[in-house]
C-alpha positions in Angstrom: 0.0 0.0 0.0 3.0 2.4 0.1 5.1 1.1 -2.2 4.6 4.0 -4.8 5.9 6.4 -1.9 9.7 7.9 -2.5 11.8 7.7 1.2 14.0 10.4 2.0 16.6 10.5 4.9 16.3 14.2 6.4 19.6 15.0 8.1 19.3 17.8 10.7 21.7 20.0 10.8 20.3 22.5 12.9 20.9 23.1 17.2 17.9 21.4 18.0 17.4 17.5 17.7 14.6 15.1 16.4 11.9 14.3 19.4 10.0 11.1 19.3 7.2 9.3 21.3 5.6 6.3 22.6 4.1 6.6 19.0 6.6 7.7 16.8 5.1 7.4 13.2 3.1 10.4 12.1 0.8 10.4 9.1 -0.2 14.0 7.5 -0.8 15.2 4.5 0.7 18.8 3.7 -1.3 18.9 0.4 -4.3 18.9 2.1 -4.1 21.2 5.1 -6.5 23.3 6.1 -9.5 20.7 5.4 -10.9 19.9 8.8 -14.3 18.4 7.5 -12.8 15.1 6.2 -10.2 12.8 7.0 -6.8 13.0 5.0 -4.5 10.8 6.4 -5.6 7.3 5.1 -2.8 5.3 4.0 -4.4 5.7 -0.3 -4.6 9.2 -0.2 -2.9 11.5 -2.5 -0.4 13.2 -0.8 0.3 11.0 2.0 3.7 12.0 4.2 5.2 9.6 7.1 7.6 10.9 9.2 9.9 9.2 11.6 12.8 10.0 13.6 15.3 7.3 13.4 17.9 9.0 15.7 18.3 12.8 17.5 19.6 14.3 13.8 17.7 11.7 11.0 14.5 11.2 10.3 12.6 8.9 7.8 10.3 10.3 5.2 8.2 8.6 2.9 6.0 11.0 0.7 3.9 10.8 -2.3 6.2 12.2 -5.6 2.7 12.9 -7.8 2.3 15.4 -5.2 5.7 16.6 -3.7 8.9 17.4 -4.7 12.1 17.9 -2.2 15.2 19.8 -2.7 17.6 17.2 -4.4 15.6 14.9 -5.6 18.1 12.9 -7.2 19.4 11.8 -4.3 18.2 10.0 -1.1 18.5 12.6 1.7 18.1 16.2 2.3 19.5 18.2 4.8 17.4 21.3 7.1 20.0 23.2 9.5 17.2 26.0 9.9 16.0 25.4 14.0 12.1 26.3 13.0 11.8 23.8 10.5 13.3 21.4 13.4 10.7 22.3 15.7 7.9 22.5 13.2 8.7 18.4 12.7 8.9 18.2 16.3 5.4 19.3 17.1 4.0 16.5 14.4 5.5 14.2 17.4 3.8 16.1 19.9 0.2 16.0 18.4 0.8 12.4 17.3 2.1 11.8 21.1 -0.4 9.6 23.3 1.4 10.1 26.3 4.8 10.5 26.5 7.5 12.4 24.1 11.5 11.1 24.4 14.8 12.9 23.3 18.1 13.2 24.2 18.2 15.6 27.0 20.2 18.3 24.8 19.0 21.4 26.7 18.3 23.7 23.1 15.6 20.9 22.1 14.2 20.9 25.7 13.6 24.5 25.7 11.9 24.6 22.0 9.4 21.5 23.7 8.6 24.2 25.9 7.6 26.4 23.3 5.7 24.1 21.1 2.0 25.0 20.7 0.2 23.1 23.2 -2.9 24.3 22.0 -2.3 21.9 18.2 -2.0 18.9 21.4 -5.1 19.4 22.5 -6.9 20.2 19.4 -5.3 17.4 18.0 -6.8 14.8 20.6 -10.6 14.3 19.7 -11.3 12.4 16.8 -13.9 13.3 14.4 -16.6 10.8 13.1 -18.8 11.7 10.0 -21.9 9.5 9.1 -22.5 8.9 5.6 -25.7 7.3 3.7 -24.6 7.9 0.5 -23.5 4.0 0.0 -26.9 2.6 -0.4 -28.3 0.5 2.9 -25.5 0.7 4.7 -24.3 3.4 7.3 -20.2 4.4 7.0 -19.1 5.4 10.0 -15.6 6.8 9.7 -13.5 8.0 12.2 -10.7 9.9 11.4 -7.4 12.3 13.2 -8.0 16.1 12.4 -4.9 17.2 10.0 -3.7 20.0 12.4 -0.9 22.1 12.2 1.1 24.1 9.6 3.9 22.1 7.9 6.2 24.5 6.2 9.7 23.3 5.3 11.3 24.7 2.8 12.7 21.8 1.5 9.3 20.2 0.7 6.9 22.0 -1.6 3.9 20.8 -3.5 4.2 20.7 -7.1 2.8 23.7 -8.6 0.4 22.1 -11.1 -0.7 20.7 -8.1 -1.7 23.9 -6.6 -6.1 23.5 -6.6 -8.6 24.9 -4.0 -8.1 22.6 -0.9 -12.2 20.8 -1.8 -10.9 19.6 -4.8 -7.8 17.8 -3.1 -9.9 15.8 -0.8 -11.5 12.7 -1.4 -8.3 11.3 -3.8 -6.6 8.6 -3.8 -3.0 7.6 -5.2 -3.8 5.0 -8.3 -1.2 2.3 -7.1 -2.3 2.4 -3.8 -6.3 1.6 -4.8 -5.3 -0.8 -7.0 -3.5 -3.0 -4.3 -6.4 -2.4 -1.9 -8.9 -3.7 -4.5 -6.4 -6.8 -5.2 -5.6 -7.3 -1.3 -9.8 -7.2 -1.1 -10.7 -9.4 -3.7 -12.2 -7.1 -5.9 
């Protein structure tokens, strides 16, 4: 189901380290940010991200190339040295985080955990279910995480022809990723 996704190594460069938690693996979707009414995240949609720190200065990413492009993308990491874009991935672990965030005890990173938004945490926790009729006699129930928070690293940028009103990137799915789910399902 991800095998269509490019992995990158970010090295970090900057004076802050890479934080992780009791549930390191964070799902988001930068291409669709700003949607609130709909889940995004689901492991066939276009513009899936994964991030996972692998270490205090590396970090695994897996994103969708139909959607993103990376500085260097001939090769298989990227560097960020800018502290900002450090702690910007460091709050997707603390809105992932269920209880308990982890890192090395370098006192620069402990002081940016300070100042991460708290407020993302907390709007982050609830999950939001939608009912849906619109599949005949049956009722979909479908829970899903809230895509909070504001990504921005300079390194990562959406393609420009990709570039529509936020409505019309809901709802899509990457092609190799539905057809593997419809093979895995039988169908």
């Amino acid at each position: 189901m991800l095998s269509d996704l490019r992995p990158k190594i970010i090295i970090n460069t900057s004076h802050l380290e890479f934080i992780t938690s009791d549930s390191p693996i964070v799902v988001f979707n930068q291409y669709c940010q700003g949607c609130m009414y709909r889940g995004t995240n689901g492991l066939a949609c276009l513009g899936l991200q994964i991030f996972m720190p692998i270490s205090p200065r590396y970090l695994l990413f897996l994103y969708d190339p139909t959607i993103y492009a990376t500085t260097h993308n001939s090769v298989d990491n990227f560097t960020i040295s800018m502290d900002y874009e450090i702690q910007s991935l460091n709050a997707l672990q603390l809105i992932n985080c269920p209880n308990m965030l982890f890192f090395s005890g370098n006192q620069e990173t402990a002081e940016s955990i300070v100042n991460l938004s708290f407020h993302w945490w907390f709007d982050a926790r609830g999950r939001a279910t939608v009912a849906s009729h619109d599949i005949g006699k049956d009722l979909l129930l479908h829970n899903y995480d809230k895509n909070v928070g504001n990504l921005d690293i300079s390194s990562i940028r959406v393609l420009k022809s990709k570039k529509v009103p936020v409505k019309e990137r809901v709802g899509k799915y990457r092609p190799q990723a539905l057809f593997l789910a419809r093979h895995m399902s039988g169908k």
